[in-house]
SERO-4910 file (N, C-alpha, C, O; in steps of 0.05 Angstrom, whole numbers):
BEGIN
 pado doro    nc1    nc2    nc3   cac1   cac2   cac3    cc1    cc2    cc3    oc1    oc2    oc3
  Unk    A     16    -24      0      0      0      0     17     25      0     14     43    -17
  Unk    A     34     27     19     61     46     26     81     46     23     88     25     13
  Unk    A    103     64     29    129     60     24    133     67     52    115     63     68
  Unk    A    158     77     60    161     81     92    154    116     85    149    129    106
  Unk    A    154    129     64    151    160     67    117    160     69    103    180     72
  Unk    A    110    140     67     70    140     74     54    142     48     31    152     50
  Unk    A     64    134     24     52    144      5     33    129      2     33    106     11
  Unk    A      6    139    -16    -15    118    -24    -18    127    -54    -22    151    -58
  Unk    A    -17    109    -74    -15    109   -104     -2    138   -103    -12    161   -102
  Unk    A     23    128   -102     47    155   -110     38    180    -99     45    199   -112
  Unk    A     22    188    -76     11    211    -61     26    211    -39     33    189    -33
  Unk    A     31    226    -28     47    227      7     25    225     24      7    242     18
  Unk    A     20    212     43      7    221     63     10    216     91     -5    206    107
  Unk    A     41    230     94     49    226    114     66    215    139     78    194    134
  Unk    A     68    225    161     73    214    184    105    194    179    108    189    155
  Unk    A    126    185    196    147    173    201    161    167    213    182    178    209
  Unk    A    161    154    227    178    154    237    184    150    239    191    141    261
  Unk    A    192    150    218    205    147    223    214    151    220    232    164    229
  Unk    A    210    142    201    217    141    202    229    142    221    237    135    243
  Unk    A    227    151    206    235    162    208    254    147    220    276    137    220
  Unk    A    229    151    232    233    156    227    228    136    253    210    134    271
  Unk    A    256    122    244    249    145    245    231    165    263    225    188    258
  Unk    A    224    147    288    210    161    305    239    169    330    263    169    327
  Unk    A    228    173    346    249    193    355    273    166    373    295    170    383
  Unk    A    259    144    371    276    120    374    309    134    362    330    141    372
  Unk    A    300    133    341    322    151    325    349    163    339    372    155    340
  Unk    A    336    187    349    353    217    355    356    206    388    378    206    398
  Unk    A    333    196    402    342    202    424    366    178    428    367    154    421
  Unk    A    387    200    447    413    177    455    407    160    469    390    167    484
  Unk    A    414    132    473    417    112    477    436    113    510    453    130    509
  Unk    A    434     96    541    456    108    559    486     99    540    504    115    538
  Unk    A    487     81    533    512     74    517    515     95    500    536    108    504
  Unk    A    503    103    484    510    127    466    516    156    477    536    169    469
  Unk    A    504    163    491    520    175    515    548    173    528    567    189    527
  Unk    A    544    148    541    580    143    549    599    144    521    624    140    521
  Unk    A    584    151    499    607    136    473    609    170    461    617    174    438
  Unk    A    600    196    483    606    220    468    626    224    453    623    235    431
  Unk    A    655    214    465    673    219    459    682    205    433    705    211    426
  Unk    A    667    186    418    676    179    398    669    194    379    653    213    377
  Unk    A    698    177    354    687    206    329    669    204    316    661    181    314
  Unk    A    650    224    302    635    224    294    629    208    264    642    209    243
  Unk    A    595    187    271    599    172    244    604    134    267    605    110    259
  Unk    A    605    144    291    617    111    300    596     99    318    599     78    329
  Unk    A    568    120    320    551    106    335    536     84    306    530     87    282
  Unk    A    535     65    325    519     42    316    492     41    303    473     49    316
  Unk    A    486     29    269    464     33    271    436     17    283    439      1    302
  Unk    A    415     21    275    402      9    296    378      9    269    376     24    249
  Unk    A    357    -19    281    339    -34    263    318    -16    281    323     -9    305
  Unk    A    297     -9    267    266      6    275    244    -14    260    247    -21    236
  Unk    A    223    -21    275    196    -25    268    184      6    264    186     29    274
  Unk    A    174     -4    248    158     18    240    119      8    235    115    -13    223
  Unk    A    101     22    243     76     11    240     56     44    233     51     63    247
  Unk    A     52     39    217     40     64    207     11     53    211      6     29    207
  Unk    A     -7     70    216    -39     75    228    -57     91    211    -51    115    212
  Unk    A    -69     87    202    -97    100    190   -119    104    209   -140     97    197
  Unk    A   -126    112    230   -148    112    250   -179    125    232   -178    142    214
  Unk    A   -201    115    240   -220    122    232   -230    139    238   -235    136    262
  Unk    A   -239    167    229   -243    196    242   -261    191    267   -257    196    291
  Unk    A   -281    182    258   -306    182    272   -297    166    302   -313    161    320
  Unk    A   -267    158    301   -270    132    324   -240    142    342   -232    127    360
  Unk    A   -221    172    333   -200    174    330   -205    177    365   -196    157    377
  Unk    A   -216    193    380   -213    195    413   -219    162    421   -201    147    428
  Unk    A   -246    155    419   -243    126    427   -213    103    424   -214     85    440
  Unk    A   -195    104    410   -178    100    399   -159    107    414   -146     91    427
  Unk    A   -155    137    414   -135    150    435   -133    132    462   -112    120    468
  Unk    A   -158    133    479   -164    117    507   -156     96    501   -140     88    517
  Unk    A   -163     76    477   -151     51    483   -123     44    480   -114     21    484
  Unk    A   -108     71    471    -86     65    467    -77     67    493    -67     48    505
  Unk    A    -81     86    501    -70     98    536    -74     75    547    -55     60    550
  Unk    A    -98     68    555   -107     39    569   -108     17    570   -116      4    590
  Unk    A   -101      9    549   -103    -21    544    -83    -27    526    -76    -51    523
  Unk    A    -68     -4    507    -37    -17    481    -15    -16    494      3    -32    491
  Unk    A    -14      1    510     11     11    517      8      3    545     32      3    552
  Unk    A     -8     -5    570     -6    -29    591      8    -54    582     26    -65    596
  Unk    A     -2    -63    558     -2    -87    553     30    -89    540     45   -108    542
  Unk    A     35    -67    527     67    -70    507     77    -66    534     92    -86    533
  Unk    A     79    -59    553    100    -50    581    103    -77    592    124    -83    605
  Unk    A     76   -101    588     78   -123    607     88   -142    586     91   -167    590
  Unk    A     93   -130    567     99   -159    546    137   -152    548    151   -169    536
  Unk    A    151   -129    560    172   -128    557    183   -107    546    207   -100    548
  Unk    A    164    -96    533    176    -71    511    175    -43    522    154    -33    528
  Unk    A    208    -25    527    209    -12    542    203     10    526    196     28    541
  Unk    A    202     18    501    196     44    490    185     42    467    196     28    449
  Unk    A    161     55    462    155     64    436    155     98    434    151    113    454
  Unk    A    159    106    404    143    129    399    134    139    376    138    136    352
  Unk    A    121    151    388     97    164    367     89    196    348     85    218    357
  Unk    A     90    190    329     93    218    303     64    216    295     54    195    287
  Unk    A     51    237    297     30    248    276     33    269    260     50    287    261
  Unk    A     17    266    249     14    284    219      2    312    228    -19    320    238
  Unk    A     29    326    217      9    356    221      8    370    193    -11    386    189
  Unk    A     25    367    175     21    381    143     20    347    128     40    334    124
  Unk    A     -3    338    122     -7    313    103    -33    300    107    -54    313    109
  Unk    A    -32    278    107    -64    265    110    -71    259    150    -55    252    167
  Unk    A    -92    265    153   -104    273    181   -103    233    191    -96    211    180
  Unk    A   -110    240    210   -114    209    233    -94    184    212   -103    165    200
  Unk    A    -65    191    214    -53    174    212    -21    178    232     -5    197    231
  Unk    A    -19    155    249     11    157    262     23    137    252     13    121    236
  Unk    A     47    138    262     68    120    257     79    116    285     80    136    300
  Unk    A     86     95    293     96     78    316    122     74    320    129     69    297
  Unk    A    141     73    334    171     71    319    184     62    354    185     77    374
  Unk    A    194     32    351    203     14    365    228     -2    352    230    -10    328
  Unk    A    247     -3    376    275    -12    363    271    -46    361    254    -60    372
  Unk    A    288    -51    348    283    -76    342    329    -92    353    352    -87    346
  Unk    A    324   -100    361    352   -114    372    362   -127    339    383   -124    327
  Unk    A    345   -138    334    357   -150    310    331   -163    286    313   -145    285
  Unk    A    325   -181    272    300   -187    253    303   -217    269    286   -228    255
  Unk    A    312   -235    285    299   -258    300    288   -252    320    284   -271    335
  Unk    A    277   -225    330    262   -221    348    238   -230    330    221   -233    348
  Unk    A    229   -234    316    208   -233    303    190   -266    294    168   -272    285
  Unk    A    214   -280    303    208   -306    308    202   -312    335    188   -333    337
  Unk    A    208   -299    360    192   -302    381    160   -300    372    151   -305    349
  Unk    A    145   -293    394    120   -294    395    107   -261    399    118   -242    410
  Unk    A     81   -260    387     83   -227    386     71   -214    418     56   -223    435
  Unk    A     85   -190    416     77   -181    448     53   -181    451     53   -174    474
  Unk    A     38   -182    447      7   -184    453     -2   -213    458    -21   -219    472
  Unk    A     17   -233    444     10   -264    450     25   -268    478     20   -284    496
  Unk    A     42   -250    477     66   -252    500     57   -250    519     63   -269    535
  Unk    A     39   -226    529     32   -207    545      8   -224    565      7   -231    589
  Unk    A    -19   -226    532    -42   -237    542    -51   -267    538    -70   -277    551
  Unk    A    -35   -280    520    -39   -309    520    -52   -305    483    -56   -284    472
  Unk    A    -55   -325    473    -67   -331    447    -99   -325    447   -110   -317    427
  Unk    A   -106   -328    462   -143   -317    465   -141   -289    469   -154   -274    454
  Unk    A   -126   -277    489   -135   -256    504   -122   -236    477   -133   -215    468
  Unk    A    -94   -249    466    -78   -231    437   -105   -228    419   -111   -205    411
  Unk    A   -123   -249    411   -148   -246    397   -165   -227    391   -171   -214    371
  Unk    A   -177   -229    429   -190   -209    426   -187   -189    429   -206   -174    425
  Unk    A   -160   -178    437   -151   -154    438   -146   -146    412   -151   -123    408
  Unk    A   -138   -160    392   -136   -144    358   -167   -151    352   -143   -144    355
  Unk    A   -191   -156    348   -214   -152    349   -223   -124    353   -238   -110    339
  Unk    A   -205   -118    380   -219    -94    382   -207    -66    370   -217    -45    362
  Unk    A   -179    -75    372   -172    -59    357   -175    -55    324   -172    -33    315
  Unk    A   -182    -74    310   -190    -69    283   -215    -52    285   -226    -42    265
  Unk    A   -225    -50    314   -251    -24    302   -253     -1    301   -273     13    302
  Unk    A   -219      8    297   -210     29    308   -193     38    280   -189     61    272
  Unk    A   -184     15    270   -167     29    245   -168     19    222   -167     -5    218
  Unk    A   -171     41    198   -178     35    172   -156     24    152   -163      4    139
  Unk    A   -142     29    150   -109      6    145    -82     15    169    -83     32    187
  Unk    A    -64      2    163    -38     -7    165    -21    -19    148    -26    -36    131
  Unk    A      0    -10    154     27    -25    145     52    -17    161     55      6    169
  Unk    A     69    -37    164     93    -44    180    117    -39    161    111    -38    137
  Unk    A    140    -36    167    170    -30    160    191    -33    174    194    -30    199
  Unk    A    210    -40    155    235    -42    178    256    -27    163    262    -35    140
  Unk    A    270     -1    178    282      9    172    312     12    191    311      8    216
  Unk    A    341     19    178    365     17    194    369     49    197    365     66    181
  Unk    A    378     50    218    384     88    224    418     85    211    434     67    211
  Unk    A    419    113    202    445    117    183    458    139    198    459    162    189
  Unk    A    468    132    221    491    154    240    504    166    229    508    191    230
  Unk    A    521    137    202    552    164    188    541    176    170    555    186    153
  Unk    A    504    180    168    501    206    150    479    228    172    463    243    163
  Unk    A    483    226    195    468    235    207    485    255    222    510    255    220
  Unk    A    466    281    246    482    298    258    455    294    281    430    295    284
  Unk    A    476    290    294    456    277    325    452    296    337    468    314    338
  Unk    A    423    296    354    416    324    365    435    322    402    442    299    409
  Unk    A    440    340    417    445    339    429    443    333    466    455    328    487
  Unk    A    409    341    447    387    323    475    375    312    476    360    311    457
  Unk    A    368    293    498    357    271    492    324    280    490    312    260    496
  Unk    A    313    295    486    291    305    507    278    304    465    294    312    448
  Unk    A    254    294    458    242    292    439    240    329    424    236    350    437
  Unk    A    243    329    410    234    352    387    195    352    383    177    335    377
  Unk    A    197    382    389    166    379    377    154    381    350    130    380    345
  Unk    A    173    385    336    159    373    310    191    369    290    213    375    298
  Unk    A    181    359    263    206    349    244    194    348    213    174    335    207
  Unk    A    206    360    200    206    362    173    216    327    160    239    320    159
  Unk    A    194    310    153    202    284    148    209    283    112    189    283     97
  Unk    A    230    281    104    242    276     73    239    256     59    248    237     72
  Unk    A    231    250     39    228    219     27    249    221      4    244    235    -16
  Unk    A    264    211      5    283    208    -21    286    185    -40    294    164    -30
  Unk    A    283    185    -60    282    162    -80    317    164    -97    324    181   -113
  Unk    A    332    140    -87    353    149   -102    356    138   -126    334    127   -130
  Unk    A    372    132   -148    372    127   -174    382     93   -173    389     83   -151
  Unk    A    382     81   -191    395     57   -190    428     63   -190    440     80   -203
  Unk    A    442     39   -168    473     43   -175    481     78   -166    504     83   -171
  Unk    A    463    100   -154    483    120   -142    472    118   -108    462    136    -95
  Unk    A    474    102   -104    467    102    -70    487    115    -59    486    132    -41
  Unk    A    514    102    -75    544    110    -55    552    134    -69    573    145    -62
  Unk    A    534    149    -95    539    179    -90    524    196    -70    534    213    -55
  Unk    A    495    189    -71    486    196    -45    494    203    -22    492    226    -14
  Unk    A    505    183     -8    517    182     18    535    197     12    534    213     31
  Unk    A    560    207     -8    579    216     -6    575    245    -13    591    263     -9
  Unk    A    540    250    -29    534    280    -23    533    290      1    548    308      9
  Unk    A    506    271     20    515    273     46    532    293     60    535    316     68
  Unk    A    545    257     59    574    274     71    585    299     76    590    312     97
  Unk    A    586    304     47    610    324     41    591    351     31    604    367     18
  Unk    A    571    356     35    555    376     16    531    380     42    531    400     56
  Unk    A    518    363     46    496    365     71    495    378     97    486    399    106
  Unk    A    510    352    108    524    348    141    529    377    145    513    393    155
  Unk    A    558    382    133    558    422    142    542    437    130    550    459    135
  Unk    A    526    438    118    505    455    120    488    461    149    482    481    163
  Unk    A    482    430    147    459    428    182    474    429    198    465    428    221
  Unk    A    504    430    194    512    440    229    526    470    228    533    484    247
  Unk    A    526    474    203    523    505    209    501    527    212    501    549    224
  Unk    A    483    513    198    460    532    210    437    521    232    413    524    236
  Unk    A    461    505    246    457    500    274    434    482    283    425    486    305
  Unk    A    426    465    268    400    455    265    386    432    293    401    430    312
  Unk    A    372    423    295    375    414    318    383    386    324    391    376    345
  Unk    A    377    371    291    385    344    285    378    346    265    363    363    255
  Unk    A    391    322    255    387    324    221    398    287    211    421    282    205
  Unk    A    374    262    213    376    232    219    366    226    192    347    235    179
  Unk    A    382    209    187    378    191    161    375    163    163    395    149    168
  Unk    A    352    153    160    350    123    156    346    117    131    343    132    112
  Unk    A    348     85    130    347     76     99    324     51    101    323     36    120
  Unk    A    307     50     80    291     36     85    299     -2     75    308     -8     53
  Unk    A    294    -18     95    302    -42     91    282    -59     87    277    -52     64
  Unk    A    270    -74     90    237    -77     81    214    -70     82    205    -71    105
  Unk    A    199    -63     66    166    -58     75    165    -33     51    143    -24     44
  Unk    A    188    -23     40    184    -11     21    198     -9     -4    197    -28    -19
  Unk    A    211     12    -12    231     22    -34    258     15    -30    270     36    -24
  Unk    A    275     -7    -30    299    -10    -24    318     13    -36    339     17    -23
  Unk    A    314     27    -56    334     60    -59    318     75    -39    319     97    -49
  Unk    A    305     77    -17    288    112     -7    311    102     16    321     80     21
  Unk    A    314    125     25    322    149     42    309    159     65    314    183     61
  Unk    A    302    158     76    288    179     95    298    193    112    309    182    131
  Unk    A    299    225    111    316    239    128    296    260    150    275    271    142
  Unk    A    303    262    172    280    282    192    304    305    205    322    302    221
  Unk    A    293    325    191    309    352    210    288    363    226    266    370    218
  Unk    A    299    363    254    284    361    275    285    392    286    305    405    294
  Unk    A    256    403    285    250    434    292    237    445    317    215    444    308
  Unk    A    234    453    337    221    464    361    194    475    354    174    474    368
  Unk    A    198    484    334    174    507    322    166    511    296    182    508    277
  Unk    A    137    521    294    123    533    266    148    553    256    157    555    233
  Unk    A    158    572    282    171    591    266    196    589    267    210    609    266
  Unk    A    208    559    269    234    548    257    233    539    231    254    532    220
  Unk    A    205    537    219    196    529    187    196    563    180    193    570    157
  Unk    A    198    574    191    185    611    179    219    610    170    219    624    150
  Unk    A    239    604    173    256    616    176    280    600    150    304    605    148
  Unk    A    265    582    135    273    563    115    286    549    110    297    542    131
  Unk    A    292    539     95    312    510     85    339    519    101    349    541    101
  Unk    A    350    492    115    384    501    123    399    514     97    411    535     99
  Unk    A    398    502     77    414    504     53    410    534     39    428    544     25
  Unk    A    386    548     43    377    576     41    393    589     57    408    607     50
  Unk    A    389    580     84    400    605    109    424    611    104    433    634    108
  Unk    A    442    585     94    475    584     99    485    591     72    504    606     71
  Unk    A    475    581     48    485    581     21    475    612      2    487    625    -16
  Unk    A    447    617     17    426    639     -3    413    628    -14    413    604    -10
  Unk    A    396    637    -31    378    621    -50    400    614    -74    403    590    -74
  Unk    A    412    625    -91    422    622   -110    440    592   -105    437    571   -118
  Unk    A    462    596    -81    475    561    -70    450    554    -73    443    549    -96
  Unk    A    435    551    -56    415    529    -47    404    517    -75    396    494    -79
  Unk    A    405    536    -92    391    528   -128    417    502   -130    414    478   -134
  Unk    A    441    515   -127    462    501   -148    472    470   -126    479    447   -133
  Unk    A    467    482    -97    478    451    -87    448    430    -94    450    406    -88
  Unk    A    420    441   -105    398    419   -111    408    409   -133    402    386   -140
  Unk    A    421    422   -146    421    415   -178    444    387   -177    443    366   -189
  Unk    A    465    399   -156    488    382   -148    469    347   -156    471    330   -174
  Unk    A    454    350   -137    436    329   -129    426    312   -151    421    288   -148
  Unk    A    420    328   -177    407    317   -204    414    300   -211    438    301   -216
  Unk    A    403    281   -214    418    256   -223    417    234   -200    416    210   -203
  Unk    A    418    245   -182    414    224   -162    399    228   -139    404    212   -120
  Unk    A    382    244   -136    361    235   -124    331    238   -141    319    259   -144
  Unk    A    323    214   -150    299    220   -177    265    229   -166    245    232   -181
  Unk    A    265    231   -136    245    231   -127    249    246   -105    270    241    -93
  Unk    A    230    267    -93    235    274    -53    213    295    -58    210    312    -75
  Unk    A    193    287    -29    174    290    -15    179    298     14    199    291     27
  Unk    A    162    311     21    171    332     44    143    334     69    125    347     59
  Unk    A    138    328     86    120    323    109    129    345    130    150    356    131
  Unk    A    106    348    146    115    359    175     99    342    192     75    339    186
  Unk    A    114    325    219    106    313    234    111    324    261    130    339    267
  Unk    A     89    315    280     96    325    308    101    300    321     95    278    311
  Unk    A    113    303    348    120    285    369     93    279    387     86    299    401
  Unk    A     81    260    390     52    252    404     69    243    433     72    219    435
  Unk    A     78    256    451     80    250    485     60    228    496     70    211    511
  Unk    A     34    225    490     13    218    497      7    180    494     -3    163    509
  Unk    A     19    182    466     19    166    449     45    144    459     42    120    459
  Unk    A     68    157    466     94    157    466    100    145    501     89    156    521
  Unk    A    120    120    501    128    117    525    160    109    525    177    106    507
  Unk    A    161    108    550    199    103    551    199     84    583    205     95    605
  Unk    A    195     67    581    194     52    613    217     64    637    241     63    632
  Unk    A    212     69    650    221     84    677    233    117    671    252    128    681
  Unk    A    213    129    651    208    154    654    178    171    664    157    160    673
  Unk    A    182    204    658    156    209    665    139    199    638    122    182    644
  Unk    A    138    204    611    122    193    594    108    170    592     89    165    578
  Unk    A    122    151    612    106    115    609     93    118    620     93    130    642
  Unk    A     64    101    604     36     98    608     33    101    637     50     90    651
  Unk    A     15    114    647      8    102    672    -14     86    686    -11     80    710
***
């Protein structure tokens, strides 16, 4: 149905997070990633994301809300799972999130699912019963976070909203990509100081060339204030380093997502369900 940038028959609609994102799994540090400040940059580890994107039914979106509070996120806490989080759509298609949980590795997935885990095979039953009366599709992804093209934010503390990127790269220039990145990107967003700037790559569930990148903003009027590549280059750079790009990136789509707190838990913080 989707790609991981949310599209439906080549339309964007939304939400990431993951990617993103790509959800803030992403950006926020890790305690090991922390102790590992001092390494050089480019040497944190990447890391596997589930991704589960949501269609909620308008008419059912608060009922939905409560059951998430009360009964999804009880139940993911008792099945083991210490964090999820959660991105909605604020510029794209309405009552859709994206879910974004780390994944240790893809044989987690041969265990048993947390809901069978949690409540037993009957009780997993009827608990997705009820939740199908709540959402109009889904689809799942698994995506790897891309550190040595990423600029890590500095706190751990979630961003309230993020400009989510969908990039389609060409056949055979992936490894120009990354090496635009590199060398053309990266200092842009850390010169005009940005607050993070995370690249994942999508690994199944969609486009094996997409990209997904989230520069992570505080505010509406951190969008007032335009593209990094504007602020630092002018308009005229900002023309010639896109052009740079021609040729290898054949596609990119552009979202604004917010951070759902509500939605969102981290086991032995204040955010986990209560």
């Amino acid at each position: 149905m989707r790609r991981l940038s949310f599209r439906r028959s080549g339309g964007i609609v939304s939400v990431l997070g993951v990617a993103l994102w790509l959800g803030y799994a992403v950006s926020a540090q890790t305690p090991a990633q922390k102790s590992a400040e001092t390494k050089p940059e480019g040497a944190a580890t990447p890391q596997l994301l589930a991704v589960n994107v949501v269609h909620v039914k308008p008419d059912m979106a608060l009922e939905w809300e409560e059951f998430q509070k009360k009964e999804t996120i009880p139940t993911l806490q008792k099945a083991g799972i210490r964090q999820r989080d959660a991105w909605r759509t604020v510029f794209g298609e309405n009552y859709e999130v994206a879910f974004v949980t780390q994944m240790a590795n893809l044989a987690v997935r041969d265990a048993p699912n947390p809901m069978v885990k949690a409540l037993g095979e009957e009780g997993a039953r009827a608990y997705a019963a009820k939740n199908r009366r709540f959402i109009a599709s889904s689809r799942s992804f698994v995506i790897r976070t891309r550190p040595d093209l990423s600029y890590a934010p500095t706190s751990s503390e979630p961003p309230r909203l993020a400009v989510l990127s969908s990039l389609s790269i060409a056949p055979g220039r992936i490894t120009d990509y990354e090496n635009h990145v590199k060398t053309d990107v990266l200092p842009i967003q850390k010169k005009a100081q940005s607050l993070g700037y995370l690249v994942s790559q999508t690994i199944f569930g969609g486009d094996g060339n997409e990209f997904v990148t989230l520069t992570l903003v505080n505010s509406f009027a951190d969008l007032d204030k335009g593209p990094a590549a504007v602020r630092v280059l002018g308009a005229e750079g900002a023309a010639k380093l896109s052009a740079k790009a021609s040729g290898i990136v054949t596609r990119s789509e552009r979202i604004v997502i917010r951070y759902d707190p509500e939605l969102s838990f981290k086991v032995g913080t204040s955010t986990a369900a209560k």
